[in-house]
The first five atom37 places (N, CA, C, CB, O) and aatype in JSON, in Angstrom:
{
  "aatype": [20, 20, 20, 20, 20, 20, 20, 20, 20, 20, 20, 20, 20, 20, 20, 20, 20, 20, 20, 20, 20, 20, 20, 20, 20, 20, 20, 20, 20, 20, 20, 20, 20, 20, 20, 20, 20, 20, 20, 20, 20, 20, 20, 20, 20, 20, 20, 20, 20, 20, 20, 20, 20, 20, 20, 20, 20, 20, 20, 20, 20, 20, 20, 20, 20, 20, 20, 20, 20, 20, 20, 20, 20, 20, 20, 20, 20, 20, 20, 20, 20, 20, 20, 20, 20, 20, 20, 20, 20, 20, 20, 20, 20, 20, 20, 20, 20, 20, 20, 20, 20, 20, 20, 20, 20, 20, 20, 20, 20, 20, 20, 20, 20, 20, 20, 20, 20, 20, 20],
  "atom_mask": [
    [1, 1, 1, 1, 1],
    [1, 1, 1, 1, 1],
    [1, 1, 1, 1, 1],
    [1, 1, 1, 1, 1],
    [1, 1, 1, 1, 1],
    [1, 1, 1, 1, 1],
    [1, 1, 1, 1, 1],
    [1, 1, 1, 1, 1],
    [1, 1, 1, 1, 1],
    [1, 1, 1, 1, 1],
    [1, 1, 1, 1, 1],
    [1, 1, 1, 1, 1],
    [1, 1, 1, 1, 1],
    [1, 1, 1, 1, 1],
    [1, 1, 1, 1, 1],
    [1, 1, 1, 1, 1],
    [1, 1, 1, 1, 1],
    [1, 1, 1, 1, 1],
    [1, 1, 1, 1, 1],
    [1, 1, 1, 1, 1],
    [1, 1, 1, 1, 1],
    [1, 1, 1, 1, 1],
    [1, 1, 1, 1, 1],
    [1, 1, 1, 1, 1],
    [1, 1, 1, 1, 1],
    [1, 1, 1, 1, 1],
    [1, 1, 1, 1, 1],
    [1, 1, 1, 1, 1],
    [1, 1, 1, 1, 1],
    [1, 1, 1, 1, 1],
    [1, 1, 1, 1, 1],
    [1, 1, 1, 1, 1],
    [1, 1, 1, 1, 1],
    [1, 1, 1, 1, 1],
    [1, 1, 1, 1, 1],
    [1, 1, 1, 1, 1],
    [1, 1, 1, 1, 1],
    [1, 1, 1, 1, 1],
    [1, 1, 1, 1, 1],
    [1, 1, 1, 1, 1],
    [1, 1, 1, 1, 1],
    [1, 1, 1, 1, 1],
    [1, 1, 1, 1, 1],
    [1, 1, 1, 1, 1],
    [1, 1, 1, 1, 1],
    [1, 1, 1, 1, 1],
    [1, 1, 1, 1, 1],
    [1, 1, 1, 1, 1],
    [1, 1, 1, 1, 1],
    [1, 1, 1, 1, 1],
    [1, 1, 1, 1, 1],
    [1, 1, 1, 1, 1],
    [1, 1, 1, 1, 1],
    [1, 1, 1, 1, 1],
    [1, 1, 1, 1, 1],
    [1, 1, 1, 1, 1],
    [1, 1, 1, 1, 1],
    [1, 1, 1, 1, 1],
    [1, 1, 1, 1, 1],
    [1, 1, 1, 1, 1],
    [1, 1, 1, 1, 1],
    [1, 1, 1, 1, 1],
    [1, 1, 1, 1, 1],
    [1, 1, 1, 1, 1],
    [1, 1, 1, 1, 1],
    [1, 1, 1, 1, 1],
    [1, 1, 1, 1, 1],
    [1, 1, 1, 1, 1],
    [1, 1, 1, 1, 1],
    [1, 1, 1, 1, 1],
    [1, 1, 1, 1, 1],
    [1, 1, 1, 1, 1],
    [1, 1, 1, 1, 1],
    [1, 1, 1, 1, 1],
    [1, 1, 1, 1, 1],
    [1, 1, 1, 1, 1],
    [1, 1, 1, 1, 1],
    [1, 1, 1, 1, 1],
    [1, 1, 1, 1, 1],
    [1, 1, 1, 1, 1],
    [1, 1, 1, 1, 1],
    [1, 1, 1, 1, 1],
    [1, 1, 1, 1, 1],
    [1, 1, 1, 1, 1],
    [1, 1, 1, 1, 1],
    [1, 1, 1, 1, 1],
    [1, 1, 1, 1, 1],
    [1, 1, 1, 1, 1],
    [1, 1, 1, 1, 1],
    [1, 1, 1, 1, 1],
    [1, 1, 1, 1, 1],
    [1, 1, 1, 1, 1],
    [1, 1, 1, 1, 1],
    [1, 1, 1, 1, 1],
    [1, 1, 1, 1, 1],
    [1, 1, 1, 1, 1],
    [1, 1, 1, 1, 1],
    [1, 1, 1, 1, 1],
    [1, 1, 1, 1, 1],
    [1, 1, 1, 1, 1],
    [1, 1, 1, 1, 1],
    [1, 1, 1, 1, 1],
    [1, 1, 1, 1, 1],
    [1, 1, 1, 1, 1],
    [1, 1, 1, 1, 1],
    [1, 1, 1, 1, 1],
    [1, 1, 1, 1, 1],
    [1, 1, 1, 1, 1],
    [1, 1, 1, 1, 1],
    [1, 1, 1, 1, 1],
    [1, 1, 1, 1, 1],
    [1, 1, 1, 1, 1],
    [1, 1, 1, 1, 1],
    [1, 1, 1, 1, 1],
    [1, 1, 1, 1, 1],
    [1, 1, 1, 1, 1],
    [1, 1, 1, 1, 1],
    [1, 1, 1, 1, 1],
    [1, 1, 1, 1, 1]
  ],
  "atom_positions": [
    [[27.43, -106.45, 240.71], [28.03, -107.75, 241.01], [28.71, -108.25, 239.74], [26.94, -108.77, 241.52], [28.09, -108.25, 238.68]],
    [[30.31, -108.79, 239.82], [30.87, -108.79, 238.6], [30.87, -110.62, 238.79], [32.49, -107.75, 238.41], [31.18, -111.08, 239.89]],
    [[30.54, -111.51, 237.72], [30.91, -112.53, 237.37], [32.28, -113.1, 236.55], [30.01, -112.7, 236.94], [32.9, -112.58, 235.62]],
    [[32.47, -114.21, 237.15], [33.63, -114.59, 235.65], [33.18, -115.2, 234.59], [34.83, -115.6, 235.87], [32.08, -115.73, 234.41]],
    [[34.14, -115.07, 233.85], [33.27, -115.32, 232.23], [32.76, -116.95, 232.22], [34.6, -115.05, 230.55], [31.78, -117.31, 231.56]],
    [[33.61, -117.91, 233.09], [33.08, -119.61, 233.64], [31.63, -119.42, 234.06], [34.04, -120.34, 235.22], [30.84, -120.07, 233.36]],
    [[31.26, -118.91, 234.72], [29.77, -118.64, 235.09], [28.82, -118.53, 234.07], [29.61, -117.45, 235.81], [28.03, -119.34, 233.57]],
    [[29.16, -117.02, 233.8], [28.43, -116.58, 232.55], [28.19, -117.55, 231.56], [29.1, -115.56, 231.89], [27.05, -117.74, 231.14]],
    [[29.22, -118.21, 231.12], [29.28, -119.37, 230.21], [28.2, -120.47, 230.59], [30.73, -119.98, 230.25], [27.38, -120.97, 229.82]],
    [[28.39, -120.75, 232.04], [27.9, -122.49, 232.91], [26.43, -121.73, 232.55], [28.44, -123.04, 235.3], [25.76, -122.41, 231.76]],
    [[25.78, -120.43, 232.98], [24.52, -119.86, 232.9], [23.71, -120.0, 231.96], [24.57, -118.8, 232.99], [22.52, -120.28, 232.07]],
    [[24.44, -119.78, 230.77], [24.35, -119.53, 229.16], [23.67, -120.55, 228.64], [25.69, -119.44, 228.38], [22.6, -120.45, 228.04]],
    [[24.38, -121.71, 228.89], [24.49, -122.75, 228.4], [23.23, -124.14, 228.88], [25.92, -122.92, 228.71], [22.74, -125.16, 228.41]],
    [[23.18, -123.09, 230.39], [21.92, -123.82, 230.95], [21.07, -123.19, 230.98], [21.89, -124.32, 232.07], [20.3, -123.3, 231.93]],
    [[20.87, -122.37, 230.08], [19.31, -121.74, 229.82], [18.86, -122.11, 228.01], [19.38, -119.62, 230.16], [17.8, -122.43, 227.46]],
    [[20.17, -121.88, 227.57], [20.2, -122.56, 226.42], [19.68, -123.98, 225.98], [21.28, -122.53, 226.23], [18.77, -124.1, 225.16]],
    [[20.21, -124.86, 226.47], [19.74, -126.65, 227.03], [18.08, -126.69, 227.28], [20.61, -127.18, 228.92], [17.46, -127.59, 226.71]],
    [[17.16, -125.47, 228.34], [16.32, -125.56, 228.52], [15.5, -124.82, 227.72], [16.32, -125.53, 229.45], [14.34, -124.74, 228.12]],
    [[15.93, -124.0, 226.22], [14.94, -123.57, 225.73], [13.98, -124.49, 224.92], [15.37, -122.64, 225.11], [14.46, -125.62, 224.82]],
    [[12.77, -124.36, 224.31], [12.76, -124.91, 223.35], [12.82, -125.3, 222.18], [12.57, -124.98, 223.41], [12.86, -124.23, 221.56]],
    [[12.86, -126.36, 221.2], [13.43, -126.06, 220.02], [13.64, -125.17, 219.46], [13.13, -126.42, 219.39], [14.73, -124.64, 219.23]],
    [[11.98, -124.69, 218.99], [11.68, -123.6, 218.37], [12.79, -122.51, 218.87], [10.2, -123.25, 218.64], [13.48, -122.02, 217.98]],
    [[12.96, -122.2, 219.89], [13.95, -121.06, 220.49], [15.14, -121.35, 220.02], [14.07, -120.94, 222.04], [15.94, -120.53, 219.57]],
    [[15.31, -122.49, 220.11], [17.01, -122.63, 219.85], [17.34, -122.86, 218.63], [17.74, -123.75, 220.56], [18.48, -123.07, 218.21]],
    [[16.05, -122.82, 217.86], [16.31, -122.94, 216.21], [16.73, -121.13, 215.7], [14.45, -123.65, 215.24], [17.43, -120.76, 214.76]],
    [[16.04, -120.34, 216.68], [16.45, -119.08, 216.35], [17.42, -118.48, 217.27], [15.36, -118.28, 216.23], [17.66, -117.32, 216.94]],
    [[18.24, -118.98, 218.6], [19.13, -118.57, 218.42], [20.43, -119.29, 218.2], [19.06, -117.93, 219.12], [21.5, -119.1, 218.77]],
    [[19.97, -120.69, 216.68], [21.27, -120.62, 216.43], [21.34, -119.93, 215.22], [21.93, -121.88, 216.42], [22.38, -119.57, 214.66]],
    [[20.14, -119.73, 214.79], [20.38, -118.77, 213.37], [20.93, -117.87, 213.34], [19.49, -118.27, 212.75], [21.55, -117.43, 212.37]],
    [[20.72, -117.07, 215.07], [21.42, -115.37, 215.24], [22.91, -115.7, 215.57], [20.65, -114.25, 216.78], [23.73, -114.8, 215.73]],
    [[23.24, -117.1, 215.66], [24.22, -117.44, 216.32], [25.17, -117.85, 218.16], [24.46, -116.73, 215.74], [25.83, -116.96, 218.68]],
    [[25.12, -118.46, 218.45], [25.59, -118.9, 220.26], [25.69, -117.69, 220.56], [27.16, -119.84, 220.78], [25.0, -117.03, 221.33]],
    [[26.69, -117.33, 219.84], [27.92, -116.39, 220.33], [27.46, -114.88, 220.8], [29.05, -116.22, 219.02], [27.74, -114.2, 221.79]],
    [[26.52, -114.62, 219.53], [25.83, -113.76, 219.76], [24.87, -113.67, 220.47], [25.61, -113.49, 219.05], [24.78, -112.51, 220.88]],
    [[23.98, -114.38, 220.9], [23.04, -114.62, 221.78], [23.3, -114.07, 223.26], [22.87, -115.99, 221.74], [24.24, -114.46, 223.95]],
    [[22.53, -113.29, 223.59], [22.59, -112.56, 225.18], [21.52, -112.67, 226.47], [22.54, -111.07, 224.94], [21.12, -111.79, 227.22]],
    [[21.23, -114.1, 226.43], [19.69, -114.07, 227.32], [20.15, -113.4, 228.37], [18.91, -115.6, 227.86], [19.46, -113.63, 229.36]],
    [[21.16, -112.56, 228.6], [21.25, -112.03, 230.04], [20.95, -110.44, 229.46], [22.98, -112.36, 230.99], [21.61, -109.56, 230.01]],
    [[20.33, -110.17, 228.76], [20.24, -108.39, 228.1], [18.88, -107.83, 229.49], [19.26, -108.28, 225.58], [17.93, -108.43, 229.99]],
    [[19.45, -106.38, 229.71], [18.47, -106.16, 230.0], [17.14, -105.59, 229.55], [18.78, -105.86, 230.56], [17.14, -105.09, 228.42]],
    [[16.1, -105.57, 230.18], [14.43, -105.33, 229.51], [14.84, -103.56, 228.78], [12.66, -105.28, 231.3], [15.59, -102.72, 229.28]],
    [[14.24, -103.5, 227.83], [14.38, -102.27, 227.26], [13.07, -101.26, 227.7], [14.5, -102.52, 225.68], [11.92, -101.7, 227.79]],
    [[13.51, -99.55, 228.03], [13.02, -98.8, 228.25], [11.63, -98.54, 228.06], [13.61, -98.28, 227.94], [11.15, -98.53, 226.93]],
    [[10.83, -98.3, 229.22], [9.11, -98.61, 228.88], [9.32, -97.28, 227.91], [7.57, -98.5, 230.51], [10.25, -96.47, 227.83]],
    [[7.8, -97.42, 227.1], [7.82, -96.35, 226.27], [7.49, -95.0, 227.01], [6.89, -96.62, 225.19], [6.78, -95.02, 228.02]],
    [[7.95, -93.94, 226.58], [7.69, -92.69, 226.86], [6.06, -92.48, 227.01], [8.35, -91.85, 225.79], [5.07, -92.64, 226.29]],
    [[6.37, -91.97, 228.48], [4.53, -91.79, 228.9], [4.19, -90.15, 228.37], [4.12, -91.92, 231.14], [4.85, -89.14, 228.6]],
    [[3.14, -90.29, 227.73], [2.65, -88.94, 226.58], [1.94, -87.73, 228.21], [0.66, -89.76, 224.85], [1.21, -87.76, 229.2]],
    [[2.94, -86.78, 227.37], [2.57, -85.81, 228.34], [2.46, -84.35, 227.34], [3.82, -85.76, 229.67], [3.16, -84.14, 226.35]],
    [[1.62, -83.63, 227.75], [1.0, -82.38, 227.39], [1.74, -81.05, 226.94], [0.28, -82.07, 228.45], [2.89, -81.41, 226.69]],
    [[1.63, -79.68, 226.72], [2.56, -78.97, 226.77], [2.86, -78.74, 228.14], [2.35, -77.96, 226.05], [4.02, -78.4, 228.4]],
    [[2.0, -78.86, 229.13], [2.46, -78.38, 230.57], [3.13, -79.62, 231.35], [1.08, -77.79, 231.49], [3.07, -79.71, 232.58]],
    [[3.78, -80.58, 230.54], [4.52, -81.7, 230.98], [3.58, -82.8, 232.21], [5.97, -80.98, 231.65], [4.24, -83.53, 232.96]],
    [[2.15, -82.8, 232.27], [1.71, -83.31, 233.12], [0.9, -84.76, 232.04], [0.85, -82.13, 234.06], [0.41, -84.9, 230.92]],
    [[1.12, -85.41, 232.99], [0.32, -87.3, 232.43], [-1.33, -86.77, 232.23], [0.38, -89.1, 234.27], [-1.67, -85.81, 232.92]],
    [[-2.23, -87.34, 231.4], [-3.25, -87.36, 230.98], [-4.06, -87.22, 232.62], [-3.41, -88.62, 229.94], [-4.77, -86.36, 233.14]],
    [[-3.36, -88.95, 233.2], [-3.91, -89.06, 234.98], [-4.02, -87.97, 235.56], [-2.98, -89.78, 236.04], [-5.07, -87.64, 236.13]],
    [[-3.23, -87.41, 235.52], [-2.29, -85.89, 236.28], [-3.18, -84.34, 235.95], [-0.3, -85.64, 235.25], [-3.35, -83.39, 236.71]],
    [[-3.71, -84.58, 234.3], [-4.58, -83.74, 234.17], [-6.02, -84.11, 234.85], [-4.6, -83.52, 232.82], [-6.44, -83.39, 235.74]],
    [[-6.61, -85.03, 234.5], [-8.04, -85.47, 234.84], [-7.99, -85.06, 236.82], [-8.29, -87.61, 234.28], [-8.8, -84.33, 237.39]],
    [[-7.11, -85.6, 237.32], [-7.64, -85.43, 239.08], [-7.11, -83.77, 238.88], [-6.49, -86.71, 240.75], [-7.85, -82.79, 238.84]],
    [[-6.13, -83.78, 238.8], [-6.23, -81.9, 239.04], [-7.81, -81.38, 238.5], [-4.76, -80.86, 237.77], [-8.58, -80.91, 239.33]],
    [[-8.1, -81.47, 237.5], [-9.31, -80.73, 237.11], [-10.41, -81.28, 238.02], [-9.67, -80.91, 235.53], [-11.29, -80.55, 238.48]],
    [[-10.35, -82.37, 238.21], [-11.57, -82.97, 239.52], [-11.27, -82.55, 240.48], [-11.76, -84.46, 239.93], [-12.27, -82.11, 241.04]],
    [[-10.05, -82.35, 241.28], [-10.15, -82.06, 242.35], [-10.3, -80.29, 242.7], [-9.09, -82.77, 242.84], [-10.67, -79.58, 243.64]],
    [[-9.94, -80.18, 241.77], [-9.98, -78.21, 241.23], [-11.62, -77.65, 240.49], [-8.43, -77.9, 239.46], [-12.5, -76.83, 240.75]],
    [[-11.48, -78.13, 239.99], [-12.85, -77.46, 239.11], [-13.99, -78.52, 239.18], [-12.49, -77.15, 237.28], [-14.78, -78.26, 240.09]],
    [[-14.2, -79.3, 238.68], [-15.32, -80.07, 238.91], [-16.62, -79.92, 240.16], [-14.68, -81.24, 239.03], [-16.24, -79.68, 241.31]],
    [[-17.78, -80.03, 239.94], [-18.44, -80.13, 240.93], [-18.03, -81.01, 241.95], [-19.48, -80.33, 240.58], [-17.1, -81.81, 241.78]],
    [[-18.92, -80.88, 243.41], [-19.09, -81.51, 244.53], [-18.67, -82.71, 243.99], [-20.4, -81.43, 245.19], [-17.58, -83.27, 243.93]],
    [[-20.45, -83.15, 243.41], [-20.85, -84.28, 243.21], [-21.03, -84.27, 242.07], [-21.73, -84.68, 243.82], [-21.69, -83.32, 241.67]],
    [[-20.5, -85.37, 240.94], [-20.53, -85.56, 239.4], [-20.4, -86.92, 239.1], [-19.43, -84.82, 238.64], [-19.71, -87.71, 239.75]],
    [[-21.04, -87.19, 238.16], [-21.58, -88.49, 237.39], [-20.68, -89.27, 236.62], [-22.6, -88.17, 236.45], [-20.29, -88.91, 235.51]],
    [[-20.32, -90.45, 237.24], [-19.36, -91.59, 236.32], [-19.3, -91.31, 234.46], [-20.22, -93.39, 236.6], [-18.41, -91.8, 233.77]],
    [[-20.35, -90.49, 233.92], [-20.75, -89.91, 232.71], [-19.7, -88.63, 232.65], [-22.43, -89.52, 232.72], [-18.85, -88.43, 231.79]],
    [[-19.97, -87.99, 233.57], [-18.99, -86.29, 233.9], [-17.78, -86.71, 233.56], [-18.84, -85.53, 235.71], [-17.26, -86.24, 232.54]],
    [[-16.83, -88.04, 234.65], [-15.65, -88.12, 234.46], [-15.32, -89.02, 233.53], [-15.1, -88.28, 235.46], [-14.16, -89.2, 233.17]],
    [[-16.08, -89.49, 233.19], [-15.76, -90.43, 231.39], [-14.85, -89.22, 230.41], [-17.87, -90.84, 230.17], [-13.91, -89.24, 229.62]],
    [[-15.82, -88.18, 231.02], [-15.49, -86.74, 229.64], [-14.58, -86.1, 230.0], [-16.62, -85.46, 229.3], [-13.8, -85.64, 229.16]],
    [[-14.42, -85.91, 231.16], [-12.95, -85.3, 231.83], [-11.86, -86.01, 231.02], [-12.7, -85.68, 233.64], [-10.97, -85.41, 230.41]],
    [[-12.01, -87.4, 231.06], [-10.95, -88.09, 231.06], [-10.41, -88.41, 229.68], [-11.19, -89.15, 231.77], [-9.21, -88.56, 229.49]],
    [[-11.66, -88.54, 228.38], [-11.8, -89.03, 226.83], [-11.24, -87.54, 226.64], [-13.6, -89.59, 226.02], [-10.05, -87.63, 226.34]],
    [[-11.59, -86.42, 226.69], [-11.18, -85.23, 226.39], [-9.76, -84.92, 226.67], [-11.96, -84.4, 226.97], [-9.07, -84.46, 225.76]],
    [[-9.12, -85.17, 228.18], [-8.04, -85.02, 228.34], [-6.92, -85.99, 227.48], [-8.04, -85.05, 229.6], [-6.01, -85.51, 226.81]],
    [[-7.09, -86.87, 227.58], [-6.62, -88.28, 226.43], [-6.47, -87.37, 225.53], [-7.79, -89.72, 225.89], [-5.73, -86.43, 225.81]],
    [[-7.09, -87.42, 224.3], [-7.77, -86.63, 223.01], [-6.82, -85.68, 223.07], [-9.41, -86.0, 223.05], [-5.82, -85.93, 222.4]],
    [[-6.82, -84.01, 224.06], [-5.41, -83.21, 223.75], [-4.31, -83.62, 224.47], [-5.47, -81.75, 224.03], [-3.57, -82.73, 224.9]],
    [[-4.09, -84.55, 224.65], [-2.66, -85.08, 225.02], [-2.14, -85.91, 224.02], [-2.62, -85.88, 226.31], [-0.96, -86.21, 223.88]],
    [[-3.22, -86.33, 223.22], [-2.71, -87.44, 222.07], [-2.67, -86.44, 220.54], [-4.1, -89.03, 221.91], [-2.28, -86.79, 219.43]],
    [[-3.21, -85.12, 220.99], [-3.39, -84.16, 219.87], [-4.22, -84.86, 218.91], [-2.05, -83.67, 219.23], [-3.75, -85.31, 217.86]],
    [[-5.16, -84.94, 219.16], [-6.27, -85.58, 218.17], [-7.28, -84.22, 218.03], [-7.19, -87.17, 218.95], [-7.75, -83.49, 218.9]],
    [[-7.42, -84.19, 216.53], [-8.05, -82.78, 216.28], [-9.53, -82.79, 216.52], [-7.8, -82.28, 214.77], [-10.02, -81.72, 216.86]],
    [[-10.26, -83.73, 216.41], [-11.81, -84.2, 216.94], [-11.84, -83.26, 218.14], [-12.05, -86.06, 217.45], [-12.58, -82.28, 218.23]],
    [[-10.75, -83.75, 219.28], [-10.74, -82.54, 220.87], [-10.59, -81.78, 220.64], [-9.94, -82.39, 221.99], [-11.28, -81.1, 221.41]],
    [[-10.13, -81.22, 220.05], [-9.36, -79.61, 219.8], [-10.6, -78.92, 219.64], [-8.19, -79.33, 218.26], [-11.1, -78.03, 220.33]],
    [[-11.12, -79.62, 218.38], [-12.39, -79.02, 217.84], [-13.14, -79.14, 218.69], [-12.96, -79.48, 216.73], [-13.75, -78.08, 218.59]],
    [[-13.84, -79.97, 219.98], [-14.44, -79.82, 220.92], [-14.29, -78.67, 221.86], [-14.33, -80.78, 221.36], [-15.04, -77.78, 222.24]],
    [[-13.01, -79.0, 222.12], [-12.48, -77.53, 222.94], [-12.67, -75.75, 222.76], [-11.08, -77.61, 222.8], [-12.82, -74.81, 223.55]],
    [[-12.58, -75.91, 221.23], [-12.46, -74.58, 220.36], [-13.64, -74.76, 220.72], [-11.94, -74.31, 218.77], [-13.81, -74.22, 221.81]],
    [[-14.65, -75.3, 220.31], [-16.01, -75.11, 220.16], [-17.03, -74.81, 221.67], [-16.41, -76.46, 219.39], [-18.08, -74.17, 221.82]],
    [[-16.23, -75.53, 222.57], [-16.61, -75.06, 223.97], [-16.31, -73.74, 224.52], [-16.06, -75.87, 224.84], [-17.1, -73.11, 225.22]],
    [[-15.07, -73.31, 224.16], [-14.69, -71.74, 224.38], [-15.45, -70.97, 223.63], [-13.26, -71.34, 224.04], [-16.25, -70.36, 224.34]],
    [[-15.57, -70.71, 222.39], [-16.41, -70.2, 221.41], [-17.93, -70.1, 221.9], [-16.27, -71.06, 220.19], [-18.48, -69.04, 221.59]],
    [[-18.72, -71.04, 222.63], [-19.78, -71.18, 222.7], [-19.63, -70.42, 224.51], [-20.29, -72.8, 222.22], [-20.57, -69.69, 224.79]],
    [[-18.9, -70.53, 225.26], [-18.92, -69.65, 226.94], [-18.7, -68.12, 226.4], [-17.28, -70.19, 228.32], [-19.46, -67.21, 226.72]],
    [[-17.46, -67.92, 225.44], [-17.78, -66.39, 224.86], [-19.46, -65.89, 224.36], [-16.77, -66.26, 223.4], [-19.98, -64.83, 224.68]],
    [[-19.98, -66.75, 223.67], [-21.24, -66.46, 223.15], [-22.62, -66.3, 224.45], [-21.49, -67.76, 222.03], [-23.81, -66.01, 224.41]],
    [[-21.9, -66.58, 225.24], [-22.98, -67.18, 226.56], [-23.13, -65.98, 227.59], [-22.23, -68.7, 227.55], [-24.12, -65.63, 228.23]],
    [[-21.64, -65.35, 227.57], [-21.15, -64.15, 228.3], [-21.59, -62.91, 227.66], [-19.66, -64.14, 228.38], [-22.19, -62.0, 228.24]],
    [[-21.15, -62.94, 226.06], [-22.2, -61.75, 225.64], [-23.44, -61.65, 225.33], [-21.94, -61.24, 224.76], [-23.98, -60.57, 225.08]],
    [[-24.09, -62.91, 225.31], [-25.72, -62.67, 225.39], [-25.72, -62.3, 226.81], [-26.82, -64.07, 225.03], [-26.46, -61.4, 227.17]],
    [[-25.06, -62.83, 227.54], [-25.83, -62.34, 229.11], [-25.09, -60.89, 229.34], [-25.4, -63.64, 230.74], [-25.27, -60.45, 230.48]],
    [[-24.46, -60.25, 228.67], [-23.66, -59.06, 228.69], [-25.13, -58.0, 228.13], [-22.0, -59.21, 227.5], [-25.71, -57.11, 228.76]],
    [[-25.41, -58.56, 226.65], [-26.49, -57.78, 225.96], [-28.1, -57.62, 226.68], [-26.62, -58.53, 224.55], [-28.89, -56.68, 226.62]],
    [[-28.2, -59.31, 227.53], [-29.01, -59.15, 228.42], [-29.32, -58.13, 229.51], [-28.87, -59.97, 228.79], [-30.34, -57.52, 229.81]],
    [[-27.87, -58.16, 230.08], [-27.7, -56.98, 231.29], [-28.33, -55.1, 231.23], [-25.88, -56.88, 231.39], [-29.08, -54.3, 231.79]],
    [[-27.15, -55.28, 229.87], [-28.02, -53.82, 229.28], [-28.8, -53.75, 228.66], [-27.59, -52.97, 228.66], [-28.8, -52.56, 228.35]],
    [[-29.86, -54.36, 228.0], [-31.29, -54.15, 227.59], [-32.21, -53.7, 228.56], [-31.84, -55.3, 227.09], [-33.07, -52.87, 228.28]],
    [[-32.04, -54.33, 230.0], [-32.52, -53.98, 231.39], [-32.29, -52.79, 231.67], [-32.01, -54.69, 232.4], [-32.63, -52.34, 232.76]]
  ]
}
């Protein structure tokens, strides 16, 4: 929708009139002229996503609805969720959780590997 610049002006001027001081002490400092209360809202910030381009949200229900037990404890998905956060924000605390969780299912597999054949 295109306006004429009379409008724009009559608009301006009556939003201007109704700011308050304080406001209109700063935009006469930036200057009338310059002043744009008609700008539009600037771009929400970039929502943090993973190497596999998926939202933190996006990770946590996939893994619940995929892997997770049946039934699991408001405690369970606290950790789903602080963990997924954590490598999406690349915070090395997770990482190191993570490493340390893989590291420890390898260790779990070959004791029960060494178990198998001792039998």
């Amino acid at each position: 929708m295109k306006t004429d610049s009379n409008e724009v002006e009559f608009r301006k001027k009556a939003i201007y009139e109704r700011v308050s001081p304080r406001r209109r002490k700063y935009i006469d400092k930036i200057g009338y002229d310059k002043w744009d209360p008609f700008l539009e809202p600037k771009d929400p910030i970039d929502i943090r996503r993973d190497v596999t381009q998926r939202t933190t949200q996006q990770l946590v229900r996939e893994f619940l609805q995929n892997c997770a037990p049946k039934e699991y404890s408001n405690a369970y998905g606290r950790g789903v969720l602080e963990i997924a956060l954590g490598i999406v924000n690349q915070d090395d605390r997770f990482f190191g959780m993570y490493e340390f969780a893989c590291w420890y299912d390898a260790q779990k597999k070959n004791w029960s590997a060494e178990t198998d054949e001792a039998q």
